[in-house]
MIMAR-440724 format. One line per 8 residues: their letters; for each residue x, y, z of C-alpha. Coordinates in nm, 4 decimals. Layout:
<rs>
a = X:Y:Z; ...;
</rs>
This chain:
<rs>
xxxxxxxx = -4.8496:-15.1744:13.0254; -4.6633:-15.4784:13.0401; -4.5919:-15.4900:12.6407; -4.5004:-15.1033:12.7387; -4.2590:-15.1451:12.9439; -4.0430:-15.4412:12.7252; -4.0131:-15.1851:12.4033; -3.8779:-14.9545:12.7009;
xxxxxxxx = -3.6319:-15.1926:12.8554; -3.5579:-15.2934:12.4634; -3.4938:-14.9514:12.3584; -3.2937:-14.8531:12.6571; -3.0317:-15.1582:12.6493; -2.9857:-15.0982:12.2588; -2.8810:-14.7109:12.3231; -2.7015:-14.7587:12.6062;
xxxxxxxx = -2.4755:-15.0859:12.5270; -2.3667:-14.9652:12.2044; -1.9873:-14.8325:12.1647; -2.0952:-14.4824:12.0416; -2.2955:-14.4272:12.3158; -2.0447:-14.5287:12.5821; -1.7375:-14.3265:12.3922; -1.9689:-14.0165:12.3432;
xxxxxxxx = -2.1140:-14.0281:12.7125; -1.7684:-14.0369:12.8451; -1.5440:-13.8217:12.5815; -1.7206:-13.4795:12.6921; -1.6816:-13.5103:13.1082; -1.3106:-13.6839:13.0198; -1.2187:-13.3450:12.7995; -1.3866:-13.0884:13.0722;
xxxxxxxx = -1.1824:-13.2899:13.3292; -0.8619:-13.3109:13.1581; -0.8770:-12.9389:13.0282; -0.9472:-12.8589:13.4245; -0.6209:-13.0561:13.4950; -0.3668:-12.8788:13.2627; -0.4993:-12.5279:13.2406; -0.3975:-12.4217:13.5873;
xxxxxxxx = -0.0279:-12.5725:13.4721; 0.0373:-12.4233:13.1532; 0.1567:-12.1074:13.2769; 0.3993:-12.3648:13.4806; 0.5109:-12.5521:13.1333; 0.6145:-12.2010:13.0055; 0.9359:-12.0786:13.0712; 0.9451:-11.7299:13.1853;
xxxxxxxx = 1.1846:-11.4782:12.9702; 1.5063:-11.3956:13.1064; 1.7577:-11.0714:12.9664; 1.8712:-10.7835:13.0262; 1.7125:-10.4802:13.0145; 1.9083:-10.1062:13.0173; 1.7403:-9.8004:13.2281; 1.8108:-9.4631:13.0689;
xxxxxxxx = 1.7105:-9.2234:13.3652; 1.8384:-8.8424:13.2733; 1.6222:-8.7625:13.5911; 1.8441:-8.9970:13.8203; 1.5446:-9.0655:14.0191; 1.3819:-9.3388:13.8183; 1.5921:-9.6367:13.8106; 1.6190:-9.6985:14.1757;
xxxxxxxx = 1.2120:-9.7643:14.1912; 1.2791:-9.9207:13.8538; 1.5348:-10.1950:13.9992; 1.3180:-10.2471:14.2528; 0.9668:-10.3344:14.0699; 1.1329:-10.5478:13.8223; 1.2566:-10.7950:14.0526; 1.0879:-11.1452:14.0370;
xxxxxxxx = 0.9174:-11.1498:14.3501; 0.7803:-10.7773:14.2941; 0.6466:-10.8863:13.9590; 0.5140:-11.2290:14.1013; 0.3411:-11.0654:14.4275; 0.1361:-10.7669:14.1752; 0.0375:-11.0422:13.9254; -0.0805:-11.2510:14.2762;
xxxxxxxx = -0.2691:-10.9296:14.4121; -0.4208:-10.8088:14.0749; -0.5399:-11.2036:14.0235; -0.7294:-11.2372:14.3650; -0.8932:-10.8988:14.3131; -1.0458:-10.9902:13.9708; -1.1700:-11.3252:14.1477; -1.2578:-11.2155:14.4753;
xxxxxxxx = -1.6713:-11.2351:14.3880; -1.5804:-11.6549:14.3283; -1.2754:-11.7243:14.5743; -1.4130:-11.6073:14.8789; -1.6852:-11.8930:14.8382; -1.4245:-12.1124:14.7402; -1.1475:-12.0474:14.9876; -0.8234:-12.1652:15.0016;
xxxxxxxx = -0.8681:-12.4339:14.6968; -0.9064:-12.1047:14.4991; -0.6037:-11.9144:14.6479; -0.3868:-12.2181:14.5468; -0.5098:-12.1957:14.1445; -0.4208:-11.8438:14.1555; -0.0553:-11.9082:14.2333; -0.0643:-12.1920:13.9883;
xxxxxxxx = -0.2008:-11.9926:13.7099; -0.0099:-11.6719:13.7974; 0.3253:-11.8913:13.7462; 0.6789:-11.7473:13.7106; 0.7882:-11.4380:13.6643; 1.0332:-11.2714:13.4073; 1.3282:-11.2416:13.5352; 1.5019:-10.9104:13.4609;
xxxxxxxx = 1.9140:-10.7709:13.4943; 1.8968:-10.3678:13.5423; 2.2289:-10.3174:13.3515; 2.4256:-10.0374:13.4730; 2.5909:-9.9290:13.1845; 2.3720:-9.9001:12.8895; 2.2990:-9.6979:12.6107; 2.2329:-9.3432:12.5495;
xxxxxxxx = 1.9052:-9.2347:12.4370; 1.9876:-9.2360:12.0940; 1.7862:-9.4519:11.8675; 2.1298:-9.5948:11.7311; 2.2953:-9.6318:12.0405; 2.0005:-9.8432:12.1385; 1.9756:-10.0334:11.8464; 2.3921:-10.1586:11.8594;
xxxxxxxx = 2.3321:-10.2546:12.2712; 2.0408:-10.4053:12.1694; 2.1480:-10.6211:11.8764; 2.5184:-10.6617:11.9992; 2.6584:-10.9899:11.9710; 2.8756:-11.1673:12.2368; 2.6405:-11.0696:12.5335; 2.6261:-11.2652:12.8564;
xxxxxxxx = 2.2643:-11.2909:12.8651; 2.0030:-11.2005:12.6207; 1.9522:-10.8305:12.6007; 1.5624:-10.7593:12.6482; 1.4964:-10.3982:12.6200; 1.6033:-10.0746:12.6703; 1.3826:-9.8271:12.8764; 1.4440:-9.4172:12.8209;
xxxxxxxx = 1.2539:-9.2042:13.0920; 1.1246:-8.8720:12.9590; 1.3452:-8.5489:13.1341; 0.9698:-8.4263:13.2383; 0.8869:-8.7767:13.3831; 0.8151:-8.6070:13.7205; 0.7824:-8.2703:13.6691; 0.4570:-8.0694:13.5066;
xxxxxxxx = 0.4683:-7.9111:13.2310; 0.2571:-7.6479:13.1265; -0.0448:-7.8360:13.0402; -0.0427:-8.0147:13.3615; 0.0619:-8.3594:13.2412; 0.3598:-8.5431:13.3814; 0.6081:-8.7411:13.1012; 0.6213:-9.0930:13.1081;
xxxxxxxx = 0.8934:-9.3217:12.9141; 0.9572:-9.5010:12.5839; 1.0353:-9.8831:12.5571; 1.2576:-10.0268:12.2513; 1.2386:-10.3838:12.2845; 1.4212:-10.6788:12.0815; 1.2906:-10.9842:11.9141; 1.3600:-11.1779:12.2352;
xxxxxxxx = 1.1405:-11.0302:12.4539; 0.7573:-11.2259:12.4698; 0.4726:-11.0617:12.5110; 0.3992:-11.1629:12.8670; 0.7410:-10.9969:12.9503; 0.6717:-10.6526:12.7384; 0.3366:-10.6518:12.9841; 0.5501:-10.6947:13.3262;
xxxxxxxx = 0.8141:-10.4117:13.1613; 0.5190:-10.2040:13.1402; 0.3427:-10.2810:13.4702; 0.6938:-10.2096:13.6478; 0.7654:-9.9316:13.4814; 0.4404:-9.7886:13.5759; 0.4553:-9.8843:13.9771; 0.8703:-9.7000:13.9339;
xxxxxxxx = 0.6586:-9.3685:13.8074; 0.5011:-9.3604:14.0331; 0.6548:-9.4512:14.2967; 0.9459:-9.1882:14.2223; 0.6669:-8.9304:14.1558; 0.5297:-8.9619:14.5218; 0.8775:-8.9586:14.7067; 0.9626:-8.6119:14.4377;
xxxxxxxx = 0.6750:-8.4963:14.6141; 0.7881:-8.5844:14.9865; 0.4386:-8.8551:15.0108; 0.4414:-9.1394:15.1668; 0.3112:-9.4000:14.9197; 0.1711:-9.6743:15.1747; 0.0489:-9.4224:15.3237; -0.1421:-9.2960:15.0307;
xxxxxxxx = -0.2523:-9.6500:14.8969; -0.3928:-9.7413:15.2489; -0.6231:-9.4353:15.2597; -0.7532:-9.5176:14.8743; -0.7485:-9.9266:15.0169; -1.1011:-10.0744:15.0897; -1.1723:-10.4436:15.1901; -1.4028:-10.5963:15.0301;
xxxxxxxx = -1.6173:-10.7903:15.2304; -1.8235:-11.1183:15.1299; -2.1891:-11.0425:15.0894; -2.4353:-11.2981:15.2809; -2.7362:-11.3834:15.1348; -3.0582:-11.3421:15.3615; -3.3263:-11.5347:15.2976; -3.6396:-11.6281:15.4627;
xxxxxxxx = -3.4436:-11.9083:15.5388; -3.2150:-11.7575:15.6814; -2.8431:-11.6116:15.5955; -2.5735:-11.7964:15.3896; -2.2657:-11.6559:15.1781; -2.2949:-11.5241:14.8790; -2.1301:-11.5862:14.5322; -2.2153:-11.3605:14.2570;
xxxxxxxx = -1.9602:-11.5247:14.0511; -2.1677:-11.8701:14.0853; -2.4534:-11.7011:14.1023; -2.3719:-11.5787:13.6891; -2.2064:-11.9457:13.6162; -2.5210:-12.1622:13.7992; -2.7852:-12.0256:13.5287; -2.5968:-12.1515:13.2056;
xxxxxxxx = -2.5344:-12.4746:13.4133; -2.9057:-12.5260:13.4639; -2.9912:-12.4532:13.0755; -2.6703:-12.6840:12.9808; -2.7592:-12.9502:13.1713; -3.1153:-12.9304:13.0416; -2.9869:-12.9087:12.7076; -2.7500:-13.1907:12.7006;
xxxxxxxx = -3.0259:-13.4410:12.8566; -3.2752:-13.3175:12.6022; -3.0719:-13.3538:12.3179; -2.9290:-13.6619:12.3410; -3.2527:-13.8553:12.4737; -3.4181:-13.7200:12.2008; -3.1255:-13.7530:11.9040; -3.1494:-14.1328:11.9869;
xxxxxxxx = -3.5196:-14.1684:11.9981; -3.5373:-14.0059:11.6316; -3.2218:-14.1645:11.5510; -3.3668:-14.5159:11.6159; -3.7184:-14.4943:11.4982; -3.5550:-14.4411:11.1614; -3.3415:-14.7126:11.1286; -3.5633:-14.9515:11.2454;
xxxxxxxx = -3.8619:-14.7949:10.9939; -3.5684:-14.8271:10.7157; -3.5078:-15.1875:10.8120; -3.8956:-15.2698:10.8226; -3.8080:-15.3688:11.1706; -4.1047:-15.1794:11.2749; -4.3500:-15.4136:11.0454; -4.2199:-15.6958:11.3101;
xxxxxxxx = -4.2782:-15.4969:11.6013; -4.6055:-15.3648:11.5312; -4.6888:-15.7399:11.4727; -4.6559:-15.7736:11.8493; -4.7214:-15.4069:11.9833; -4.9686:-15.1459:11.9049; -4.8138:-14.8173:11.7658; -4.9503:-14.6622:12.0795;
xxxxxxxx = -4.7555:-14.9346:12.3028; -4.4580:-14.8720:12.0590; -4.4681:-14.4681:12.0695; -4.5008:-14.4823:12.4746; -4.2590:-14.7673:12.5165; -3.9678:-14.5420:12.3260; -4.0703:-14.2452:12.4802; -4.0056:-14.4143:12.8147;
xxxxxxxx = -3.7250:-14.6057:12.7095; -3.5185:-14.3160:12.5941; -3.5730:-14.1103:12.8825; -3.4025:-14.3483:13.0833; -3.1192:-14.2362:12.8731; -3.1991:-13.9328:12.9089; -3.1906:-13.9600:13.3243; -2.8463:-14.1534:13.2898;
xxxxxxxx = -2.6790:-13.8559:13.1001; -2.8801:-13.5967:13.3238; -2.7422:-13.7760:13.6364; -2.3709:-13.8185:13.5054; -2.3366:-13.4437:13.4422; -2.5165:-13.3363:13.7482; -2.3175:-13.5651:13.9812; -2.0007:-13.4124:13.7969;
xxxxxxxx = -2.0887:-13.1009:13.9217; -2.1478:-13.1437:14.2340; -1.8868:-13.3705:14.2940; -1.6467:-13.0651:14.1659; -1.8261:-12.7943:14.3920; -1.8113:-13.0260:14.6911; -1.4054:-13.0829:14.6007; -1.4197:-12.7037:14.6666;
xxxxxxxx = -1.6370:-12.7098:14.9473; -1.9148:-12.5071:14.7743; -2.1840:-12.7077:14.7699; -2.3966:-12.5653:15.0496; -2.5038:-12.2985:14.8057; -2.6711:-12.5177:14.5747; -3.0264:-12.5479:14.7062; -3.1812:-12.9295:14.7059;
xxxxxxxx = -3.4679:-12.7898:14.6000; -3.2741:-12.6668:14.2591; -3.1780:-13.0532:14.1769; -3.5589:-13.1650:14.2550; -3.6765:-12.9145:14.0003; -3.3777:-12.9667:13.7498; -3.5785:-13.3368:13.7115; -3.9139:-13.2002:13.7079;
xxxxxxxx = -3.8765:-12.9608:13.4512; -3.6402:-13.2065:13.2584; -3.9063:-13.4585:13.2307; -4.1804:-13.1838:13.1082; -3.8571:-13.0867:12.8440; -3.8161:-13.4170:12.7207; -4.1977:-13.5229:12.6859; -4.2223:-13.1902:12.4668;
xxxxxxxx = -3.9210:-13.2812:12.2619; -3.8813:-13.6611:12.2620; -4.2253:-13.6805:12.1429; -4.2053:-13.4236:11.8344; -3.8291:-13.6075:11.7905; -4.0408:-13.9581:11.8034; -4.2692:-13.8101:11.4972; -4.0140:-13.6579:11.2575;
xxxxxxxx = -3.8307:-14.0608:11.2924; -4.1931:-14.1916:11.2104; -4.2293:-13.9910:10.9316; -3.9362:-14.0036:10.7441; -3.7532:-14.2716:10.6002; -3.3783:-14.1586:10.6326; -3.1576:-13.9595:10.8555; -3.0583:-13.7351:10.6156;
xxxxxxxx = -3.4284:-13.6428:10.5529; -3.4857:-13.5556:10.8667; -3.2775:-13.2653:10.9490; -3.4882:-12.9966:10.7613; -3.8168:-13.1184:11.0032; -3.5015:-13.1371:11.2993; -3.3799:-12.7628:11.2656; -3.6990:-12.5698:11.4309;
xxxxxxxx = -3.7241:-12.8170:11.6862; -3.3717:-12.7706:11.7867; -3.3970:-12.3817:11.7523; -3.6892:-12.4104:11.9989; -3.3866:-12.5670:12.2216; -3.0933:-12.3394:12.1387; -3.2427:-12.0112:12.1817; -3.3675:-12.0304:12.5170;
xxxxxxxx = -3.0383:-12.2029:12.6411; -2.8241:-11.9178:12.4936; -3.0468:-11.6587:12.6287; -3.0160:-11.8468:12.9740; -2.7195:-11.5993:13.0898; -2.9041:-11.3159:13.0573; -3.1900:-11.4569:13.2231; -3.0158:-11.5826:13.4962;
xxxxxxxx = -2.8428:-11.1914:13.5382; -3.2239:-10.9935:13.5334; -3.4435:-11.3086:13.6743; -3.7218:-11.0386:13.7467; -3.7439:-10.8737:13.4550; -4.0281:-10.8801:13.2608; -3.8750:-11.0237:12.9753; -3.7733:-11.3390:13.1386;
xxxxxxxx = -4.0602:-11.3319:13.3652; -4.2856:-11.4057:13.0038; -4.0737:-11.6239:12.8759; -4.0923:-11.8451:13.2060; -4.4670:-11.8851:13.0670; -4.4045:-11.9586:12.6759; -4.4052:-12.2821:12.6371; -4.1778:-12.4717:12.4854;
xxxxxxxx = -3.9312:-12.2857:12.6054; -4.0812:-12.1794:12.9195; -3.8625:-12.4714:13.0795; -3.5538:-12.4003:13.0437; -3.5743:-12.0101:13.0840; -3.7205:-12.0938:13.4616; -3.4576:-12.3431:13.5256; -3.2277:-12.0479:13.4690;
xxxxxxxx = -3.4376:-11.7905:13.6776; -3.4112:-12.0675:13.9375; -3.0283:-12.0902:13.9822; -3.0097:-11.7158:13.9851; -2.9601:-11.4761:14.3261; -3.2958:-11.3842:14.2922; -3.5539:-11.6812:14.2709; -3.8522:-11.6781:14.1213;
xxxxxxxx = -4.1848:-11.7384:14.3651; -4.3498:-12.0541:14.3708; -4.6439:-11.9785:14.2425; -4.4378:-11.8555:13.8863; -4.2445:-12.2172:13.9424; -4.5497:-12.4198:13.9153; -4.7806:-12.2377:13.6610; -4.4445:-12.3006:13.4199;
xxxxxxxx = -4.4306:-12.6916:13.5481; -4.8131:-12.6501:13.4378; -4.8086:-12.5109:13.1614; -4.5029:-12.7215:13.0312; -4.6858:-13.0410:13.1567; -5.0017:-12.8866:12.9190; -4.7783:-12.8056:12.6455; -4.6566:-13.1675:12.6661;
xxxxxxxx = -4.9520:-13.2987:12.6237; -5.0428:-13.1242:12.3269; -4.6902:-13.2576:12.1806; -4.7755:-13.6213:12.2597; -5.1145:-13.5873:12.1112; -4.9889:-13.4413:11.7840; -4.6830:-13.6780:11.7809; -4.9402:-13.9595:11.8076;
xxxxxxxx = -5.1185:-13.8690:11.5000; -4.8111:-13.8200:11.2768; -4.6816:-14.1423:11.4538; -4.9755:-14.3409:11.3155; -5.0222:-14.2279:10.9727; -4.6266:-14.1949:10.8984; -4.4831:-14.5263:11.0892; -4.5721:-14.7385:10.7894;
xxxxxxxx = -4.5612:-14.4623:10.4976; -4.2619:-14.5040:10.2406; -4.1456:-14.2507:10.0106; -4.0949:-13.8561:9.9735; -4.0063:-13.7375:10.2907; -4.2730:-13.5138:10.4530; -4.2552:-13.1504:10.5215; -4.4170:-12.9632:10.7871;
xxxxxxxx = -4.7264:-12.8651:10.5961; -4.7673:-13.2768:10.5118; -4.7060:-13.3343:10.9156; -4.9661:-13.0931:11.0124; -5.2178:-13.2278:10.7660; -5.1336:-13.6257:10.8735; -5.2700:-13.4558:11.2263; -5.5605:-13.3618:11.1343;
xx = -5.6459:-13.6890:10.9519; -5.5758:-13.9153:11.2256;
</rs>
């Protein structure tokens, strides 16, 4: 156990002190944090279009309401409303933190001149006050309002307008045009017909109230926007441990069985000793990169004060089945470095491993979305993958029972076993074989004569 334990502390230090290491385990949480930073402020580094823009209204009716919803604060309090709707399932975890992105991301609005005297509703007239030079201020567009815009005609529909625009008007300021045009319909429609809008809109208006979760535990707020993010977390997490305990194991084993470094250590160690004390050693590495990305996440839900709805029972789990992932993996990554003699070899033996990775991590969304359904229920209990699709069932709404929780940590633990076992053989036969690389046929065949 001793000799063990020094090929684990060996293999650890040489991953971990190495420059690549360091840069890589850094580069990804520095990029997530920095692209965090600056995305709520882009909206604030762009400057918001500013013109004129010409209302042709042959109902007279129009370009009052027109005036009015094109003003900057009209356009900036819609855009404000519209944004905490669409993230009302998230922000009423998050609370004020999330109200403050909003207006951050929302940004400036376009700011818009109603000109008085514009055009006719000619397409030339509107072309020379559009492209006239010597203007004060850029001139935007030019807005004609159909002569039917609030009456019916005889097929029941109501007109609507037509929008000539220049070269200087964006694309973000052609969508408020449009958005104000529509709330100026409308609004002129409604007072045509002697209704009282706010009226109107608080009869259609319901409040959407924050669902609370009751459990036998008892009741706690809901998020069913977390609820669809905290699944791919889980299988991401997984993932990212897996992977890069594993890369290095297989990464290592081959240089040192290119450099013959393994004669020297096998010298001192039994392959056994050697196979156990990498395995251990690189899922310390493992547990360093599974604890950086997990403290990064909770660090950022408890910065918005969610992290009451992450169970403690998740994060006990999230090591459990990471360790039954990683004996699976690490040990079948351990063979393919012990039986071939260059990196480049090893990538045809790599690419069903790593499949037996990705697809369970991509289908970890959908999972997490139908926990109970009997698709995800049998692939909770299909090992190799059987890991990671429970780790997503388990940060769903809708946990799975125990019972399913621990046949998977059973049957992963089984299926981990069976992995070591045939990793052992290979390990034997190929650590000191030179030569044409192996295939899986060859691999399966070493097995059976060990």
């Amino acid at each position: 156990m001793r000799r063990i334990l020094l090929v684990a502390r060996r293999d650890f230090i040489a991953t971990v002190s190495t420059k690549g290491f360091i840069v890589g385990l850094l580069v990804l949480p520095a990029l997530i944090s920095l692209v965090a930073a600056l995305a709520p402020r882009i909206p604030e580094m762009r400057r918001p279009v500013s013109g004129e823009v010409a209302i042709v209204d042959p109902t007279g009716r129009v370009s009052a309401h027109a005036r009015a919803a094109l003003a900057p604060d009209a356009i900036r309090a819609r855009r404000l409303a519209e944004a905490r709707r669409v993230t009302a399932p998230v922000a009423g975890a998050v609370g004020p933190v999330a109200d403050q992105a909003i207006e951050r991301a929302v940004g400036q609005a376009p700011s818009f001149t109603v000109v008085q005297d514009g055009p006719g509703d000619a397409i030339d007239d509107i072309r020379a006050w559009l492209l006239e030079a010597g203007s004060a201020s850029p001139r935007l567009a030019v807005v004609v309002v159909h002569r039917d815009a609030l009456l019916r005609r005889a097929d029941g529909e109501l007109g609507s307008y037509d929008l000539y625009t220049s070269r200087a008007l964006d694309e973000a300021g052609e969508r408020a045009l449009h958005e104000s045009m529509h709330e100026a319909l409308v609004s002129a429609r409604l007072e045509s017909a002697d209704l009282d809008r706010g009226a109107i809109e608080a009869t259609l208006r319901v409040v959407r109230p924050e669902a609370v979760l009751v459990t036998a535990a008892g009741a706690r707020s809901s998020s069913r926007g977390l609820a669809q993010l905290l699944p791919f977390a889980m299988g991401l997490v997984l993932f990212i441990g897996v992977v890069v305990g594993g890369q290095s194991l297989m990464t290592s084993m081959v240089e040192e069985k290119s450099s013959r470094v393994v004669e020297v250590l096998l010298a001192a160690v039994s392959p056994f000793e050697l196979m156990a004390g990498k395995l251990i050693g690189q899922l310390g590495v493992g547990l360093l990169v599974l604890a950086l990305y997990v403290g990064l996440g909770l660090t950022a839900l408890y910065s918005f004060a969610v992290l009451g709805l992450i169970e403690p029972m998740l994060l006990v789990y999230l090591v459990i089945f990471f360790l039954i992932t990683y004996m699976v993996f690490g040990a079948l990554m351990l063979a393919i470095g012990a039986a071939v003699n260059q990196p480049n070899e090893a990538q045809s033996l790599m690419v069903p491993v790593l499949m037996l990775l990705v697809i369970p991590y991509m289908l970890s969304p959908m999972i997490g979305q139908a926990p109970n359904s009997t698709f995800a229920v049998v692939l909770s209990f299909v090992p190799p993958v059987n890991t990671i699709a429970m780790m997503a069932r388990l940060g769903s709404e809708s946990p799975p029972p125990a019972w399913q929780v621990w046949a998977t940590a059973l049957l992963g633990l089984g299926a981990g076993i069976v992995a070591t076992w045939f990793a052992a053989k290979i390990f034997r036969v190929g650590l000191l074989m030179h030569g044409r690389p192996p295939d899986l046929r060859t691999l399966i065949r070493w097995a059976r004569q060990a």
